[in-house]
N, C-alpha and C positions, 0 to 999 in steps of 0.2 A: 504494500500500500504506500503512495507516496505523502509524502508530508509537503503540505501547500505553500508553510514558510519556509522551510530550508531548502526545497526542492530534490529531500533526500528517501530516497526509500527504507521503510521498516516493515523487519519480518515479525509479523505474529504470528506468534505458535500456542494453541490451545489444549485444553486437557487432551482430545480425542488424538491429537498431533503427536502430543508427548510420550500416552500410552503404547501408542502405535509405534515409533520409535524404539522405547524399551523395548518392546515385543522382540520387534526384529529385530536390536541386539541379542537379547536370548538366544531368540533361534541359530544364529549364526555362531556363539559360543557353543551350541548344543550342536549342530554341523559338525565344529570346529573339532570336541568330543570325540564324537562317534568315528569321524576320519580318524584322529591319533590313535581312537581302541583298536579298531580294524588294521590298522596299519602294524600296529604292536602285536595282536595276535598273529598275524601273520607273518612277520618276519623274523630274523632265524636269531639266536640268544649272541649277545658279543660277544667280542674275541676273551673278554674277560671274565664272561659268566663261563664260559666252553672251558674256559682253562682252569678255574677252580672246580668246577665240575669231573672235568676231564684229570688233575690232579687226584683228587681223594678219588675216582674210579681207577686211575693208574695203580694205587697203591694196593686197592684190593683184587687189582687184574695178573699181579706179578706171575711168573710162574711160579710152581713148585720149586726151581732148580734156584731162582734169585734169593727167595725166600731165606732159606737157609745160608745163604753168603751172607746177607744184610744185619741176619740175628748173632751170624758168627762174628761181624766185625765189631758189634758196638758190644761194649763191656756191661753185661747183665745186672749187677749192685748198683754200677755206679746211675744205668741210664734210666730206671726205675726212682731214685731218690733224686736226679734230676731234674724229672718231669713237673710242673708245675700242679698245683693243687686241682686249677680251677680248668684243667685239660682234660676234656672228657677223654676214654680209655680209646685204643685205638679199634677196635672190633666194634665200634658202636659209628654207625653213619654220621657225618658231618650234620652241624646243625644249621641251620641260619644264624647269621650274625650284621649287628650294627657298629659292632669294634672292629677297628684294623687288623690283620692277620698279626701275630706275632714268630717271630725268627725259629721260638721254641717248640712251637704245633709240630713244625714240621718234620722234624728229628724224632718225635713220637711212632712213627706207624713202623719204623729201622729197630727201636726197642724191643716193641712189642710180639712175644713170642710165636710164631704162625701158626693158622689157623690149618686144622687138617686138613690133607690135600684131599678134593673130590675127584670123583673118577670124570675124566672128560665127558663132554655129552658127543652121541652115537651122530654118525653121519644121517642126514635125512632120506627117509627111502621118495623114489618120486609118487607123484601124486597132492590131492588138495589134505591141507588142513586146517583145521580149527584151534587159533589159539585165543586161550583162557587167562594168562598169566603171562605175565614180564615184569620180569623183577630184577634187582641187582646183589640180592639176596639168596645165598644158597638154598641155606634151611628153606626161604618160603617155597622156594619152587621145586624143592623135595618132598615137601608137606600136600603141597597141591599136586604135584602128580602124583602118588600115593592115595590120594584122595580119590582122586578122576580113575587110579586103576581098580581101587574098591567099589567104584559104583559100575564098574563094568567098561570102560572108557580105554581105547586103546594108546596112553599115552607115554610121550617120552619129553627129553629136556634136549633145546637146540639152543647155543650161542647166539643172540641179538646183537640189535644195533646198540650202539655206546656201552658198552660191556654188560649188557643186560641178559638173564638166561630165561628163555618163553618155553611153556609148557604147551606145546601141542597136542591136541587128542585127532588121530589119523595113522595113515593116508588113506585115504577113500580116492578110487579109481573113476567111480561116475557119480551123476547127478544126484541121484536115489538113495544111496545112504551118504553122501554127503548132507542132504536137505533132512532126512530118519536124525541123523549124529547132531543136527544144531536143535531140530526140535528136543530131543532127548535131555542135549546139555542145558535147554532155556527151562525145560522141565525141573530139573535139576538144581534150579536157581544160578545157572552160569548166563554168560554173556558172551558167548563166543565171537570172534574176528576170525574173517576168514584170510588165510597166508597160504 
């Protein structure tokens, strides 16, 4: 609207002006949202989350053969009373943390005396299967395929991605008891994936 004396223009903006506004900054923060979630779920963890990951999976992926070099070099009295108090033990999975690493964590998993060795898991026969389970945990995935062979379930343990061990129940040759094997396992209260 122009102003008659000064010959200048003024903007008025009215409630309905101003709500409307807000609005549509909302919305656009809410946009703005939903892109960063999408974009986050889908893209792949950094080089530093893979490495700390990748670290504490390293330790408990060693062979059997390193194992025993690592526990013969570090001195057993001494590397035990020099572990800090507040270090969780080395057989218990990493926890989340909002403190810096410290120098001494890492000297922990070379003390700590190895865990028995398991017997490799079996080459996969061909064919589809259904897996139930992926873990980075022996026991669990001992426990569950044990499980799966009590209830009747023909299964075994194959090495995963990122040192994880999946209990497959198979191999099924065609359509028909592939589709018998998932109805059975959903019965079961499993959730089978097929691989």
């Amino acid at each position: 609207m122009r102003n008659n004396e000064t010959g200048e223009f003024e903007l008025l903006v009215g409630n309905r002006q101003l709500l409307s506004g807000f609005f549509i900054v909302v919305l656009l923060f809410a946009v703005a949202f939903s892109m960063g979630y999408i974009v986050g779920r889908n893209s792949s963890p950094s080089a530093k989350v893979q490495a700390e990951t990748g670290s504490s999976a390293g330790a408990a992926s060693q062979t059997p053969e390193t194992r025993p070099q690592a526990a013969s070099q570090a001195p057993a009295p001494d590397a035990a009373s020099s572990q800090p108090a507040d270090t969780p033990p080395a057989d218990t999975p990493p926890q989340p943390s909002t403190q810096p690493e410290r120098g001494t964590q890492s000297a922990a998993p070379a003390a700590a005396p190895p865990p028995p060795a398991a017997p490799p898991p079996a080459e996969a026969v061909p064919g589809s299967y259904w897996q139930v389970l992926a873990t980075a945990s022996q026991t669990s995935a001992e426990a569950m395929r044990q499980t799966m062979k009590d209830k009747g379930f023909p299964a075994s343990l194959q090495p995963g991605p990122n040192n994880l061990i999946r209990v497959l129940i198979g191999p099924y040759t065609d359509k028909q008891s592939l589709g018998r094997a998932k109805t059975e396992l959903e019965n079961a209260g499993v959730h089978p994936v097929l691989k």
